[in-house]
C-alpha positions as CSV (number, residue, x, y, z in Angstrom):
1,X,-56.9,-268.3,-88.2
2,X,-55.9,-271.3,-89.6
3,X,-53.7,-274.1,-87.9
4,X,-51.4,-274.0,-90.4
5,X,-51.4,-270.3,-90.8
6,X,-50.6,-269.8,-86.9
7,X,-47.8,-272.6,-87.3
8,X,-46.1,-270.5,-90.3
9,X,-46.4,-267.6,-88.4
10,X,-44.2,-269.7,-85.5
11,X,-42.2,-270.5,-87.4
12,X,-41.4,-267.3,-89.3
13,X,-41.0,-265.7,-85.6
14,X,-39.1,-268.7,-84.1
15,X,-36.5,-268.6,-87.3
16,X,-36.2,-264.9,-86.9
17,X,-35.3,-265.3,-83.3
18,X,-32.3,-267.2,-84.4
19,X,-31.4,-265.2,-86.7
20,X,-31.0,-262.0,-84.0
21,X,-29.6,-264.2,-82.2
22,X,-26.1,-264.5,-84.1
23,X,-26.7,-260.5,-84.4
24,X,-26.6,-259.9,-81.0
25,X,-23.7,-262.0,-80.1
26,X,-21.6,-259.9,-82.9
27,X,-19.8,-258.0,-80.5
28,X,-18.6,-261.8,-78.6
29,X,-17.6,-263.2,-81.9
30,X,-15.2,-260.1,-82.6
31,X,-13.8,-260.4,-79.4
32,X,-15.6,-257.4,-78.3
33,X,-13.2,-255.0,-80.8
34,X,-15.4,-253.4,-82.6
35,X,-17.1,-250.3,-81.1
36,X,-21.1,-250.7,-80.9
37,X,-22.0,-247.6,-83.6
38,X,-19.4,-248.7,-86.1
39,X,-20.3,-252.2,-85.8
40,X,-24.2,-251.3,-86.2
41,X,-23.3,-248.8,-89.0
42,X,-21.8,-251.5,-91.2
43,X,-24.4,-253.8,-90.8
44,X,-27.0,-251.3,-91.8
45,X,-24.8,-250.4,-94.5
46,X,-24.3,-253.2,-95.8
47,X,-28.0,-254.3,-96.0
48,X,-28.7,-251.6,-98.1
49,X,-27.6,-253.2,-101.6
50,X,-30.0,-256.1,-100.5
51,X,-32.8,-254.0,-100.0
52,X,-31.9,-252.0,-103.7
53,X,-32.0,-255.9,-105.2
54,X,-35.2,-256.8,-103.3
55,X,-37.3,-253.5,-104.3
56,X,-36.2,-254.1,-107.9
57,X,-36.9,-258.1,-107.5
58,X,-40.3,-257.5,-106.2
59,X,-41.8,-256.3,-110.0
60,X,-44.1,-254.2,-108.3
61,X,-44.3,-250.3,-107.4
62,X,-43.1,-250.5,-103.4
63,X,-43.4,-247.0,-101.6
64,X,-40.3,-245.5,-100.9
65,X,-41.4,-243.7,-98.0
66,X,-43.1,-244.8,-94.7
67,X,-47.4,-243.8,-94.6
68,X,-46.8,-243.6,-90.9
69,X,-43.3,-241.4,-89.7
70,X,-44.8,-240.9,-86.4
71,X,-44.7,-244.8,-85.7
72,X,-41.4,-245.1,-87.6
73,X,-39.4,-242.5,-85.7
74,X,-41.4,-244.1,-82.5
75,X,-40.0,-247.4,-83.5
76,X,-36.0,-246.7,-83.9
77,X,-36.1,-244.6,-80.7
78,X,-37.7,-247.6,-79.0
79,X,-35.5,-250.2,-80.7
80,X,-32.1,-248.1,-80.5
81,X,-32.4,-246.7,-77.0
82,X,-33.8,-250.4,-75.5
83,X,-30.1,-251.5,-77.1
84,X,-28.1,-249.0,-75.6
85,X,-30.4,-250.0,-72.1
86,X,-29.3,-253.8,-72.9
87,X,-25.8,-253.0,-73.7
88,X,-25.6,-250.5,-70.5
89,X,-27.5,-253.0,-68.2
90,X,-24.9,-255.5,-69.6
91,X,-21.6,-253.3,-68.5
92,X,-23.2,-252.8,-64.9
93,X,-24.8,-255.9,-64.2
94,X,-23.6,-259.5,-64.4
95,X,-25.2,-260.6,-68.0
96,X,-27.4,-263.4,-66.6
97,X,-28.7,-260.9,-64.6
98,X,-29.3,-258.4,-67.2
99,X,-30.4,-261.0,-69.0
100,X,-33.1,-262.3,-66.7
101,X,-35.0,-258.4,-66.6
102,X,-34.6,-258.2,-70.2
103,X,-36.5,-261.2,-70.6
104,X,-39.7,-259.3,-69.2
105,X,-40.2,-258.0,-72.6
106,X,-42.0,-261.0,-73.8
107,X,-44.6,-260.3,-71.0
108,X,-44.8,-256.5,-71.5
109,X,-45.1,-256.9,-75.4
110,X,-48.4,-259.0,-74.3
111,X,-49.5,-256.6,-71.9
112,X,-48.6,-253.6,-74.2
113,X,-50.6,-255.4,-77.1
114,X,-53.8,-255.9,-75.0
115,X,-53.5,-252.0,-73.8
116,X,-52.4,-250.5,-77.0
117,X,-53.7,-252.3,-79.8
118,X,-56.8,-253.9,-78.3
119,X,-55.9,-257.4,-78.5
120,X,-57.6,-260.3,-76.8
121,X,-55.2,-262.0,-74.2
122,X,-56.9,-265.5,-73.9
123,X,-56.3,-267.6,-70.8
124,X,-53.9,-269.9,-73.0
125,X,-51.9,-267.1,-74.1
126,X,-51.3,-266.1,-70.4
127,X,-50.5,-269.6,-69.4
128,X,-48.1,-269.6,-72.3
129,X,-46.8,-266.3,-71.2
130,X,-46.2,-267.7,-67.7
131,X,-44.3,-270.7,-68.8
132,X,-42.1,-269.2,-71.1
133,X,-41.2,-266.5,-68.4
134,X,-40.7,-269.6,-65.9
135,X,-38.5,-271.0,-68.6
136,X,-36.3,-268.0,-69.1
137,X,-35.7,-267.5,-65.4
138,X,-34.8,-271.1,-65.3
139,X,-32.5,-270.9,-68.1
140,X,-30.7,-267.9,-66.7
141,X,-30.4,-269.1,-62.8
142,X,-30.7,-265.7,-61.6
143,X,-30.0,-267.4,-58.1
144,X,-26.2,-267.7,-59.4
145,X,-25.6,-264.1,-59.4
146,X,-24.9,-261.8,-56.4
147,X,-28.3,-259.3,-57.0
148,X,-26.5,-256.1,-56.0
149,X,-28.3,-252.8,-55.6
150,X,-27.4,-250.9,-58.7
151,X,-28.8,-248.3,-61.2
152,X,-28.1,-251.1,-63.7
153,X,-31.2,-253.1,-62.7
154,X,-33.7,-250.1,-63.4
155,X,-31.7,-249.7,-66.9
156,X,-31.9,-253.8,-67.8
157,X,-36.1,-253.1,-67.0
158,X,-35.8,-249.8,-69.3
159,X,-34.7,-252.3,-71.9
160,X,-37.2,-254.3,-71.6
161,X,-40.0,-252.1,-71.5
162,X,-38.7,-250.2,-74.8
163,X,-38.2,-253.4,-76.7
164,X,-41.8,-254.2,-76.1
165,X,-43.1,-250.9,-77.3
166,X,-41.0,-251.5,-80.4
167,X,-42.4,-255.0,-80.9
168,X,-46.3,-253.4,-80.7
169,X,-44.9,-250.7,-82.9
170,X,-43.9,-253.0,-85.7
171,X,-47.0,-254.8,-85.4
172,X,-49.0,-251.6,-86.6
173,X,-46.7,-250.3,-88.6
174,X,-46.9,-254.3,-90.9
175,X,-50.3,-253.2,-90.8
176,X,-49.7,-250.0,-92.6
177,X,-47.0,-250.6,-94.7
178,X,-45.3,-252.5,-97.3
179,X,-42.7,-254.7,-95.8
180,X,-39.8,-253.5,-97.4
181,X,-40.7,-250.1,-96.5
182,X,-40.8,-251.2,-93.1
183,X,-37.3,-252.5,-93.1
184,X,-36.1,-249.2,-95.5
185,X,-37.3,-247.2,-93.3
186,X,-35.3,-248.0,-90.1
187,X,-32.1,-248.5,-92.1
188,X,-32.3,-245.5,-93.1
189,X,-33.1,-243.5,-89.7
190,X,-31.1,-245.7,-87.9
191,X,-28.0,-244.4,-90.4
192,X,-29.3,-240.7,-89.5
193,X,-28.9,-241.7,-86.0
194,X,-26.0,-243.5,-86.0
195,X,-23.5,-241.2,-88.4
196,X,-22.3,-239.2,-85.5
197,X,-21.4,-242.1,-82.2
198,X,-20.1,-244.1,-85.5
199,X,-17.8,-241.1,-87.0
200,X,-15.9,-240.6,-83.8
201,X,-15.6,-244.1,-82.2
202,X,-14.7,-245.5,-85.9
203,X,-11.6,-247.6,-85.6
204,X,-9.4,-249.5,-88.1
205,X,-10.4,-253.3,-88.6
206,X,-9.0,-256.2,-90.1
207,X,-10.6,-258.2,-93.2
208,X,-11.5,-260.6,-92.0
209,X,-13.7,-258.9,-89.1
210,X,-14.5,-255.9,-92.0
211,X,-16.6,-259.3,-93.8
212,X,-17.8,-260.9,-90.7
213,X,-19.5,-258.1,-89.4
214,X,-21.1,-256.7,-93.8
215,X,-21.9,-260.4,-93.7
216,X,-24.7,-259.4,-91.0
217,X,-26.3,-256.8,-93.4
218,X,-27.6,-259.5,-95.4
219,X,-28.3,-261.8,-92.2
220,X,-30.3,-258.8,-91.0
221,X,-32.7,-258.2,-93.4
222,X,-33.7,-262.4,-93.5
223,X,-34.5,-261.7,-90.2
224,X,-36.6,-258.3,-90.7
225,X,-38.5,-260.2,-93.3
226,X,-38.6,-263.4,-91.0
227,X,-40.2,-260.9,-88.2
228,X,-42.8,-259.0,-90.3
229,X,-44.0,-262.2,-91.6
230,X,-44.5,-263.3,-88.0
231,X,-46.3,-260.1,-86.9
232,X,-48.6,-260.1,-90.0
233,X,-49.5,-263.5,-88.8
234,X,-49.5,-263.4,-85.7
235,X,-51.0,-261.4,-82.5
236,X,-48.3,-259.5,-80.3
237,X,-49.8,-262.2,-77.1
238,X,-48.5,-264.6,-79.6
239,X,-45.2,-263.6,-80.7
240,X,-44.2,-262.3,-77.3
241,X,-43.7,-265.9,-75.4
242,X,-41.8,-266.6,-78.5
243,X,-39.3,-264.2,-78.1
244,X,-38.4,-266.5,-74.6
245,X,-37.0,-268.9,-77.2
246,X,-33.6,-266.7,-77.5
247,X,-32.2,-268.4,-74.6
248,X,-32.1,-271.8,-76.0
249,X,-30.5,-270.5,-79.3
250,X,-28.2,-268.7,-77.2
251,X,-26.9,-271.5,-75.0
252,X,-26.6,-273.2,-78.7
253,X,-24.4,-270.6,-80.2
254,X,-22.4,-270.4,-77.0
255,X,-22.0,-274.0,-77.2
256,X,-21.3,-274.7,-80.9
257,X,-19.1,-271.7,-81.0
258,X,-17.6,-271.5,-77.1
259,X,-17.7,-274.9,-75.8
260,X,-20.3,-273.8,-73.0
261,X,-21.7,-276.9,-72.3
262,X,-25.6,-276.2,-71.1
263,X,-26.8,-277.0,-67.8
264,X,-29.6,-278.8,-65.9
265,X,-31.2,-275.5,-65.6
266,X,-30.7,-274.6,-69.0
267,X,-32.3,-277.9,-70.6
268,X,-35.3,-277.3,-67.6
269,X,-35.4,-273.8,-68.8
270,X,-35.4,-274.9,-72.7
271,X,-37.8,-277.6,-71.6
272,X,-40.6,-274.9,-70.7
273,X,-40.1,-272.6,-73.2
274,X,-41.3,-275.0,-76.1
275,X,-44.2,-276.1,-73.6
276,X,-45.3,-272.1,-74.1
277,X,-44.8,-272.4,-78.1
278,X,-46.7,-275.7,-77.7
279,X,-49.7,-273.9,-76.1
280,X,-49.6,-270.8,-78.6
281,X,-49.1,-273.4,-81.7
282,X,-52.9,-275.1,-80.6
283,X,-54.7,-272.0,-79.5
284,X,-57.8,-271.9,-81.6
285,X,-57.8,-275.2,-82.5
């Protein structure tokens, strides 16, 4: 692959990282107000004019429907359930904690490439694996938090290993279809799924929250296009390190938005994730 070709493909994953980022924080910007299936519910809602304007846009026949259900349906159970793990593991365990075991889904996703799709795991991608993991555990100082016996830790690692079979998921699934189909596709089973938790947890919101939280529809599907144009680029051993990079955009966010001012560990932390992007950016040069 070309150098410049694995730096786009950085860059498409890095920019959809931050981009999920401002997602995931949703439920801290609305002052935690808005239940999780009608928040989610709206958002998917709301993308689906976008994706009408993009299929038409395109000038081109785009399947409607998914060549691989099997994979599809695999990929919003994996997705949905390793969120409701997170979002448990964050209710029972303190969220640096959760947190820090969610972060081993960088690692599995290269593990789970290498053992499901075949890919070759050089030396350089391990290394970068390595550092980036040593960066998100710096990051989170895991040493701060009182590491209590709980059934929230085995939940946080259920998480993680269900986000990495999502993330090998997608990466066949690029390979198979178009990507607005892709995207489509888990809107629309992700409604399906969705329609019930939202119906009776469905409260009334104000206007300005009602905006905020459409406004992510839109957001969302930049960053679905921002990640399939990193996983048709890119190898899972690649994009999984990457994924490390959420805790420095997080300790932005929380700063710009918060006034959390990062720490020593943080900047250590932030420090050794882009040596890991570093390494991935000159493999195979």
């Amino acid at each position: 692959m070309p150098p410049s070709s694995r730096l786009a493909g950085i860059g498409w994953a890095l920019s959809g990282v931050l981009v999920f980022t401002i997602i995931f924080a949703a439920g801290k910007l609305t002052g935690g107000e808005v239940p999780l299936a009608q928040l989610v519910t709206l958002r998917l809602l709301a993308a689906l004019p976008v994706l009408a304007v993009w299929r038409l846009a395109a000038g081109k026949r785009i399947p409607l429907f998914t060549r691989a259900p099997g994979w599809s349906v695999l990929r919003v159970l994996a997705g949905y359930g390793g969120l409701i793990c997170a979002l448990e593991a964050g209710v029972r365990l303190p969220l640096a904690q959760a947190s820090t075991l969610g972060l081993l889904e960088g690692v599995l996703a290269v593990l789970f490439g290498a053992l499901l799709l075949h890919e070759q795991v050089s030396r350089r991608h391990t290394l970068a694996a390595a550092v980036g993991l040593v960066g998100a555990v710096l990051a989170a100082e895991p040493w701060q938090v009182d590491w209590q016996a709980s059934i929230g830790v085995p939940i946080a690692l259920g998480s993680a290993v269900l986000f990495a079979l999502e993330a090998v998921v997608i990466k066949k699934l690029v390979e198979l279809d178009e990507a607005w189909t892709v995207i489509f596709t888990v809107h629309v089973l992700g409604l399906l799924i969705l329609a019930v938790p939202a119906a009776l947890t469905w409260r009334a919101l104000d206007w300005p929250t009602t905006l905020f939280v459409l406004s992510l529809g839109p957001l969302g599907i930049i960053g679905q296009f921002m990640n399939v144009r990193a996983w048709r680029a890119l190898p899972v051993s690649v994009i999984g390190p990457l994924t490390y990079s959420w805790v420095l955009f997080a300790g932005l966010l929380g700063f710009v938005m918060f006034g959390e001012l990062p720490g020593l560990w943080t900047l250590a932390g932030a420090a050794c994730i882009l040596t890991g992007g570093v390494l991935l950016a000159r493999d195979g040069r």
